[in-house]
N, C-alpha and C positions, 0 to 999 in steps of 0.2 A: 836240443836235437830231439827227432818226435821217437828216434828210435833207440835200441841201443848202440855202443861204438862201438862192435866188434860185427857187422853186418856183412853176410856177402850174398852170393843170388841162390844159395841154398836154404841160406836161413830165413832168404822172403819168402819161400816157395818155391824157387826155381826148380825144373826135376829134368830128368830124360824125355818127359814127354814131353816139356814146355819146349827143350832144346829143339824136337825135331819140328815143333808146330813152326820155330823158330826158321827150321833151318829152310820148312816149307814155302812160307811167308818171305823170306828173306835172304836169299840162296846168295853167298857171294859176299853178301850186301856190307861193307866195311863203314859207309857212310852212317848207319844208322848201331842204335845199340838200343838192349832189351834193358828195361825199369820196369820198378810197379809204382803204380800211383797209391799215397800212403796218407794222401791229404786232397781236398780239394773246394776249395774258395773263391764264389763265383769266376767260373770258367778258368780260375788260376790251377796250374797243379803242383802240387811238390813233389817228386820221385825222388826215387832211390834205387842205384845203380848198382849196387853192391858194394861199391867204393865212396859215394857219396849224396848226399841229397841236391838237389836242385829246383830252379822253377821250369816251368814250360807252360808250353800255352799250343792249342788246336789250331792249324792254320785256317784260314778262308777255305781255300783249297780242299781239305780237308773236313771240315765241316760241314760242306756241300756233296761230297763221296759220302759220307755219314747220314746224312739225311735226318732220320727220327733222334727223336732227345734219349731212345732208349741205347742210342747207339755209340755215345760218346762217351769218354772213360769216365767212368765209376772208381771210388776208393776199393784199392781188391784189383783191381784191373793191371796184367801185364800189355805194354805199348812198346812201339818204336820210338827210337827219341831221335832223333838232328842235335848234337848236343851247339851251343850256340856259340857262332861266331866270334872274333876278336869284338864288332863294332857290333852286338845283340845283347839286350838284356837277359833272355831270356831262353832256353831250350824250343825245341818243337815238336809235340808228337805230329807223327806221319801213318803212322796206322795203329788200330786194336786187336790186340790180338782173340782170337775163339776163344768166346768164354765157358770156361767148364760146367759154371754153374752160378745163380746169380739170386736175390730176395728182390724184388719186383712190386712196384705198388702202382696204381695210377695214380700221374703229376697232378698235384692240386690246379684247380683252375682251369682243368684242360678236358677235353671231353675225349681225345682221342689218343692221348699221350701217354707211354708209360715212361715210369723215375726205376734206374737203378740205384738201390740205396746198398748193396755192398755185392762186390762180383769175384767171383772165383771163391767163393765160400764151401769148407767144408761142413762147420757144424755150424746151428746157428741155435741162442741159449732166447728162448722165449721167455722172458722176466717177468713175471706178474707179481705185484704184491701183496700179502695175507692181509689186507688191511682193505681199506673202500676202493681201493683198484681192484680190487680184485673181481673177476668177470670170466664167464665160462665164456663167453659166446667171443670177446673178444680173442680171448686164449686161440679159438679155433677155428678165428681169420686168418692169425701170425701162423697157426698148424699147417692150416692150407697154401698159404704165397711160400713159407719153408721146403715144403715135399713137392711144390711145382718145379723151383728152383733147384731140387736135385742136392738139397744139401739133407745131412741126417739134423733132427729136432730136438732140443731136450728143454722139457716146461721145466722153468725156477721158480720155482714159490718162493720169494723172500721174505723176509719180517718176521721167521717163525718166531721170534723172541716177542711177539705180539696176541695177546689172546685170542686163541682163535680153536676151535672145534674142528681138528686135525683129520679124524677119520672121518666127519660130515663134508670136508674137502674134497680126499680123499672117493667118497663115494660118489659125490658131483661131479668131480675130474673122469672118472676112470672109462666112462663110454669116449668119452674124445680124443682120451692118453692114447686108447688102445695099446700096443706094447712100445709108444714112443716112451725114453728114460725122462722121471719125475723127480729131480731133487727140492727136496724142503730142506732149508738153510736160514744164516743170519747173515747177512753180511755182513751188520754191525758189529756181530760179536765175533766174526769168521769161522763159525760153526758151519761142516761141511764145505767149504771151499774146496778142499783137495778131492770132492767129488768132481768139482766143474775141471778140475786139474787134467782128471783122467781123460778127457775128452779132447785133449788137446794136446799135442807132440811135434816134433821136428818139424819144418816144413805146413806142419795145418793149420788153415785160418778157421777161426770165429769170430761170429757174429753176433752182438749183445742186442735185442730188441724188445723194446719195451715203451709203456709211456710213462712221463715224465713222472720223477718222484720214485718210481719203482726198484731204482740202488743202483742201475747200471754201473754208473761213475764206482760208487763205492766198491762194488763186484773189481771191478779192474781194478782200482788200489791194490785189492786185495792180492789178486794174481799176481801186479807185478811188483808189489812187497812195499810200497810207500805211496803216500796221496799224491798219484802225479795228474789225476783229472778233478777238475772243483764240484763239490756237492753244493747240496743244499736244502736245508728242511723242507718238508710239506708241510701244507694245511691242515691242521686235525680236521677243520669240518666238512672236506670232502678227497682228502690225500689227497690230491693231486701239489706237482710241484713245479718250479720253473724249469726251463730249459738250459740246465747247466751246461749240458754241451750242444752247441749251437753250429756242428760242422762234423761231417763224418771224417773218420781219421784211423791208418792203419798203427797197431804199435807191436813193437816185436820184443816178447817175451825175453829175461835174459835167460831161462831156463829150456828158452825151443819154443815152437809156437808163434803163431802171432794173433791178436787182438782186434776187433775196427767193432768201435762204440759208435752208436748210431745218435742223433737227437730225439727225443722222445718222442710217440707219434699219437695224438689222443685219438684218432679215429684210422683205420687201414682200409683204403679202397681198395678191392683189388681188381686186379687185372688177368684176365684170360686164364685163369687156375682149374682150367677142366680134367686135368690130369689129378693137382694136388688134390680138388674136391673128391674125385675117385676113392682118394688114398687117405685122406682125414675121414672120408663118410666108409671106410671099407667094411662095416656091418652093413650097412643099409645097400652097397652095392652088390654081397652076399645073395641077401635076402631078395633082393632086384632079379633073381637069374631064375628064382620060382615060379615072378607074376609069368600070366595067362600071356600076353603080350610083350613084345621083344622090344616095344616104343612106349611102354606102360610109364606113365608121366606119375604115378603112384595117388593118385588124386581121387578120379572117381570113377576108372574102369573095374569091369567087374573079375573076380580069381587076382587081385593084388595081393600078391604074399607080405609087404610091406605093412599095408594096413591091417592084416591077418596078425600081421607080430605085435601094432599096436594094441589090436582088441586080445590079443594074452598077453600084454605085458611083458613082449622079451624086447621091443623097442619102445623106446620113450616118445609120447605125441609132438613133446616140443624141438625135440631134437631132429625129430622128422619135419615139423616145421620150417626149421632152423635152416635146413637142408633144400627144403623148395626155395625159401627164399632168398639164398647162397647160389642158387643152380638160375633161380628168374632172373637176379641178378647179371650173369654172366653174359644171358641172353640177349638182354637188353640194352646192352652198350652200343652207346651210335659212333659208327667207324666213317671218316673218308675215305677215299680210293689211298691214299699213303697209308692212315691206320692200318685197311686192310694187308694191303701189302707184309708192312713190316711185321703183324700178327702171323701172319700166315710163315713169315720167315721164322720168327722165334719159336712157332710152334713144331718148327722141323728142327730145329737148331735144339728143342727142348726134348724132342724124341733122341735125337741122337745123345746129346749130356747124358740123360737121365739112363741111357744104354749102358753107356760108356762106366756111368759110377757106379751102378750096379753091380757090373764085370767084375771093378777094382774092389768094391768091399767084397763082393765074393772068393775072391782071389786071396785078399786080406785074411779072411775067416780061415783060409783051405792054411796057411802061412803060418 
């Protein structure tokens, strides 16, 4: 079983808000019933009811209402189900429910398409490891597609039981951290675990992202107190390691919480992250509100307070670098008349989430 046996729709997630999104979408409706999706294998899904796991599958019908690839359920995702006939193998979702909040990449191989790689996420734990993965600049791609998506960040350093020059990290890390939470850990040795603990309670999902080799698997062993996903060594001569987990998958904590381990990613495209770049670059968009010009591209107009911080040294050249070519990036993606569409929709869909989560951690805090 992927989950624990004592499961009901509180412990996936389920809440008063989901009830009423529920009661919105589905007023009346007895035919259908609310699951989340907790697995998913090409176009197969496994849900979980409260009462029990199942398979289902997206109809034609359905599929075709759906449209874009970004729009069909994701691990994380609550759905309608059709539970299935005497004479059906199989379940049916018939709708997806609004997603709160989701980590977003562009689908390999596709120029127009985005991948939901985990949706309705609250925290999501950025993995990098103290060893030759370890990479500033990738760290704060995963920063940026995190804070797009509306979930809160927390960069893992794992491998501390690896040599490694702790505050030269430290010092590397700390423009990009900004005041997102930095835990340095072992997995191996489960040093610091019950920090990644605190971050997760009743009802909240997390999100493990990293590439391959970086502990993910071993990270969740740990949380959920026995090796229930497979590892596997790396390379000394470039860490990197295979794809032990080869399928996103939700798991539900026996302690509250729930878990969805992702496949390692060696390289993250992203996708339409104009909000999260804002919110990863929030020094440089600071500094951005001085230049002489209100469209100052920071390049080579003249009164840029941007480049004024470069030449004293309160912002870093390459980091500013770093930063155009994160921003040309964005710009330069070739959309069909459907990409456009659907962009245009997530990015209202993205204003309101990111409204909405703000509210609730705010409210959280007052609490």
């Amino acid at each position: 079983m992927s989950v624990v046996d004592q499961v009901t729709l509180d412990v996936l997630g389920w809440d008063a808000r989901w009830a009423q999104v529920w009661a919105d979408h589905h007023p009346g409706d007895t035919g259908r019933q609310p699951a989340r999706v907790i697995l998913e294998h090409q176009h197969i899904y496994r849900l979980h009811t409260g009462e029990q796991e199942l398979l289902a599958r997206v109809t034609g019908r359905v599929r075709y209402t759906l449209g874009s690839r970004e729009a069909f359920p994701a691990v994380g995702d609550w759905v309608a189900l059709k539970p299935a006939g005497p004479n059906e193998e199989m379940g049916r979702i018939v709708d997806v429910l609004p997603r709160r909040g989701r980590f977003i990449r562009k689908a390999a191989g596709t120029a127009s398409e985005a991948q939901v790689v985990a949706a309705n996420v609250d925290v999501v734990f950025l993995v990098s490891g103290l060893d030759r993965d370890f990479n500033i600049r990738r760290i704060e791609r995963y920063l940026i597609a995190a804070l797009e998506g509306g979930a809160s960040p927390v960069i893992v350093l794992n491998k501390a039981d690896l040599p490694r020059d702790l505050e030269a990290v430290s010092r590397e890390l700390a423009p990009v951290a900004g005041d997102v939470p930095v835990v340095v850990m072992s997995a191996k040795s489960g040093d610091r675990v019950d920090d990644l603990r605190r971050h997760i309670g009743p009802g909240r999902t997390a999100a493990f992202l990293g590439s391959s080799g970086v502990g993910k698997s071993t990270l969740i062993n740990r949380l959920v107190g026995h090796d229930r996903q497979r590892t596997a060594e790396v390379r000394e001569s470039d860490s990197r390691g295979r794809h032990t987990t080869t399928h996103r998958e939700l798991i539900v904590l026996a302690g509250g919480g729930l878990l969805i381990d992702t496949p390692g990613m060696r390289e993250l495209q992203l996708w339409d992250v104009t909000t999260g770049l804002g919110e990863a670059f929030e020094d440089i968009t600071v500094l951005a509100e001085g230049c002489r010009f209100r469209d100052c591209t920071h390049d080579t107009e003249p009164d840029c307070a941007i480049r004024a911080a470069i030449a004293d040294g309160g912002l870093s050249s390459e980091r500013h670098a770093n930063y155009l070519r994160l921003r040309k990036e964005m710009t330069h993606k070739p959309l069909d008349e459907a990409g456009e569409k659907a962009l245009a929709e997530r990015r209202r869909e993205s204003r309101i989430a990111n409204k909405a989560l703000r509210k609730l951690y705010a409210e959280r805090g007052r609490s």
